[in-house]
C-alpha positions as CSV (number, residue, x, y, z in Angstrom):
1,X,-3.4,-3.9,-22.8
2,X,-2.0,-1.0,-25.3
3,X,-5.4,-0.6,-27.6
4,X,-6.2,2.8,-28.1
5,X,-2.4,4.1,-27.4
6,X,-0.6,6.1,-30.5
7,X,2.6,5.8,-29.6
8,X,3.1,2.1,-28.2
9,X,6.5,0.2,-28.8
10,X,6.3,-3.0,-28.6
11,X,9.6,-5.1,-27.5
12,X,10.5,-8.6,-27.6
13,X,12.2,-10.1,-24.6
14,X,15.3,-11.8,-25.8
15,X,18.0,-10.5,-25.0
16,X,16.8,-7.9,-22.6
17,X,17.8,-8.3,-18.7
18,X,14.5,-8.2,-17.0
19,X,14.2,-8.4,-13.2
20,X,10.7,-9.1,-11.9
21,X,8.4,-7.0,-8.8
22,X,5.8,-8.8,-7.5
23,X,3.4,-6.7,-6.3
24,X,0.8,-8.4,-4.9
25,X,-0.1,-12.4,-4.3
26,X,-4.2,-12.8,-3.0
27,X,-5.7,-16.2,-1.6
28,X,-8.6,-17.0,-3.6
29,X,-11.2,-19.2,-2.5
30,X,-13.7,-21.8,-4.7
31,X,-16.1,-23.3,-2.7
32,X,-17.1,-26.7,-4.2
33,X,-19.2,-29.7,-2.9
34,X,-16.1,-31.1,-1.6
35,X,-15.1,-28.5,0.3
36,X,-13.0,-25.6,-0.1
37,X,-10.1,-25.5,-3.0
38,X,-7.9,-22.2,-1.8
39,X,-5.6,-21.1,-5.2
40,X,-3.5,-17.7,-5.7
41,X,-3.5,-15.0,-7.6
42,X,-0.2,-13.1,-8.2
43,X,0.3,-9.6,-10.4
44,X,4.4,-8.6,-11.4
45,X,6.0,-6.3,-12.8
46,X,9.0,-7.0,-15.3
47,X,11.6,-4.2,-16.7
48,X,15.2,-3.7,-17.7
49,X,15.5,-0.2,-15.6
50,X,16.7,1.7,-19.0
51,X,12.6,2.3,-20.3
52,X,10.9,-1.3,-20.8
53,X,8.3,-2.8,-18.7
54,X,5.3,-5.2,-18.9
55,X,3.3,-6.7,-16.3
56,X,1.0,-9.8,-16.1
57,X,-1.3,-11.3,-13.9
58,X,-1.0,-15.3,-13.1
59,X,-3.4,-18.2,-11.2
60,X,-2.3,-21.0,-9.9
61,X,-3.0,-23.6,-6.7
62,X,0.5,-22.6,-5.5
63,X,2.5,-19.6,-5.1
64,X,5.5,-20.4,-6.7
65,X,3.5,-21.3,-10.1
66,X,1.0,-18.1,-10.0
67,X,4.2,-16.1,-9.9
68,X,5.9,-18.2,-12.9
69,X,2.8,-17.8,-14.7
70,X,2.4,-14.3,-14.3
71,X,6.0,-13.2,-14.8
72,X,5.9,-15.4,-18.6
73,X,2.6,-12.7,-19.4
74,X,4.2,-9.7,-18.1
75,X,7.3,-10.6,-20.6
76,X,4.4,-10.7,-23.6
77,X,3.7,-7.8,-22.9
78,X,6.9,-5.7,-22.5
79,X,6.6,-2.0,-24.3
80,X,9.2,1.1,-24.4
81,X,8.3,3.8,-22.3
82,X,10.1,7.4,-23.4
83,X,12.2,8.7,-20.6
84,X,14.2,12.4,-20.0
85,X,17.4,11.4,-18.1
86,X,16.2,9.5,-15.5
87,X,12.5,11.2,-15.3
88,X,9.4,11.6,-17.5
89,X,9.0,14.0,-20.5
90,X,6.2,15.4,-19.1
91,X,3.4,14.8,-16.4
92,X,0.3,12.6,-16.7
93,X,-3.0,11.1,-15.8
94,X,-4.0,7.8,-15.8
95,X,-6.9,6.0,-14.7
96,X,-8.5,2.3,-14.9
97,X,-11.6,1.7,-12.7
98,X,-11.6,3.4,-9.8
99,X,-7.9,4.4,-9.5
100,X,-6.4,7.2,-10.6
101,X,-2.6,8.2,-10.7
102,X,-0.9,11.0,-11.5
103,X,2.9,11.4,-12.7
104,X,5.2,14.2,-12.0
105,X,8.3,14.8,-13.4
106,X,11.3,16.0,-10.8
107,X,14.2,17.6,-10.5
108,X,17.6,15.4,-10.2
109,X,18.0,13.9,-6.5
110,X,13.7,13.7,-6.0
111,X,14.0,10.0,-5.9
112,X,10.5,7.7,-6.3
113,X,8.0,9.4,-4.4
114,X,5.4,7.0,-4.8
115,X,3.5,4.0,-3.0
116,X,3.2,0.5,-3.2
117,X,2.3,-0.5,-6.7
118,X,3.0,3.2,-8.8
119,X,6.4,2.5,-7.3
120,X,7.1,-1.3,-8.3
121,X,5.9,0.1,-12.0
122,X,8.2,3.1,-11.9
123,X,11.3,1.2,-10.3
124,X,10.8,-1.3,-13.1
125,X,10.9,1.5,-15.9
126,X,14.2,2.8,-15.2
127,X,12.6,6.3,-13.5
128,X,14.9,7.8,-11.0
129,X,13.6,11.0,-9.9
130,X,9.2,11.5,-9.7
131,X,6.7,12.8,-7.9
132,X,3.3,10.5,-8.0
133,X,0.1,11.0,-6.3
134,X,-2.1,7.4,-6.6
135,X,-6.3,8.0,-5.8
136,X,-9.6,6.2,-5.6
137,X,-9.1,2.3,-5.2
138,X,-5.9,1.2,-4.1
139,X,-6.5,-2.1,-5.4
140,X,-3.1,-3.5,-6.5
141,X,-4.4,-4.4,-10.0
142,X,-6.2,-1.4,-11.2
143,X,-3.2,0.9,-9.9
144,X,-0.9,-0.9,-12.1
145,X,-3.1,-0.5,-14.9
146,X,-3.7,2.8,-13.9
147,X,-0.2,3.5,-13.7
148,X,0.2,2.4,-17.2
149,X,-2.3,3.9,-19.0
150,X,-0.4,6.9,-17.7
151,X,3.2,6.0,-19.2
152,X,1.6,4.4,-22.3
153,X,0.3,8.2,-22.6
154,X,3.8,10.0,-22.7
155,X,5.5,11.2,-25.4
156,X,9.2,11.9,-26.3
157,X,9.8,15.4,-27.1
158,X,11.4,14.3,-30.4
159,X,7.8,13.1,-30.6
160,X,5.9,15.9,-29.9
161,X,8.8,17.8,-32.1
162,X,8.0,16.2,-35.5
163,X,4.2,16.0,-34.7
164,X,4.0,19.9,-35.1
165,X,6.9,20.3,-37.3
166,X,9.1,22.4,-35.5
167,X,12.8,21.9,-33.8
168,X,13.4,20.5,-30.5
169,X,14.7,23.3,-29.5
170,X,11.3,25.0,-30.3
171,X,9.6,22.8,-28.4
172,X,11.4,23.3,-24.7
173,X,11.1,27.1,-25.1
174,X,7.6,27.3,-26.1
């Protein structure tokens, strides 16, 4: 999940107050000789609100035990997303398969503007105030991923700050 990212924080879950989204639960179906064995599929979102979020997918015969499953991956998977007072440093494109997303910072008292799954991710990280446009496949899975390709992406300005060596100030007047 965060190969290839520079700037990835990793986060351990104890002691952190996570509250779970589910997003989306789908009825899979394996045809055997037998018959037909129906099983589910559930994807969730995890976060403390104040930057930290994870997701993970679980499957399971039941419900109850696909969600279980897949809110014990999402907390494996928990990172630190940088955040500007309730918004995002900066706007940002992500992608996985065939869905794109893109994240837009907003002024105080915007609120989420986002669908379904960009705004079950977003809600989870603690963002107040975005603008989000979601494209291609609306496919619950590949937005999420989509969605955090593009927060993995962001930097903090004290970030981008001591990357070219120059003050903060520097950097929000440039």
């Amino acid at each position: 999940m965060m190969q290839g990212y520079k700037n990835v924080e990793r986060v351990k879950p104890s002691g952190l107050e996570l509250v779970d989204r589910l997003v989306a639960v789908n009825r899979v179906t394996k045809v055997t000789k037998g018959g037909r064995t129906f099983g589910f599929s559930a994807i969730v979102v995890v976060g403390n609100g104040e930057g930290v979020v994870g997701y993970g997918s679980g499957k399971s015969l039941d419900v109850a035990s696909a969600i279980a499953k897949a809110v014990e991956e999402a907390k494996k998977n928990l990172v630190r997303i940088p955040l500007m007072s309730a918004t995002l440093p900066h706007e940002q494109k992500g992608k996985f398969g065939g869905s794109k997303v893109l994240l837009l910072p907003a002024s105080h008292g915007t609120g989420v503007i986002a669908g379904g799954a960009v705004r079950a991710v977003l809600e989870s990280v603690g963002v107040h105030d975005v603008l989000s446009k979601s494209q291609g496949s609306s496919n619950p899975h590949n937005v999420v991923k989509a969605t955090f390709d593009a927060l993995l992406q962001l930097r903090s300005p004290q970030a981008v700050a001591a990357e070219r060596g120059v003050s903060l100030d520097k950097v929000f007047n440039s």
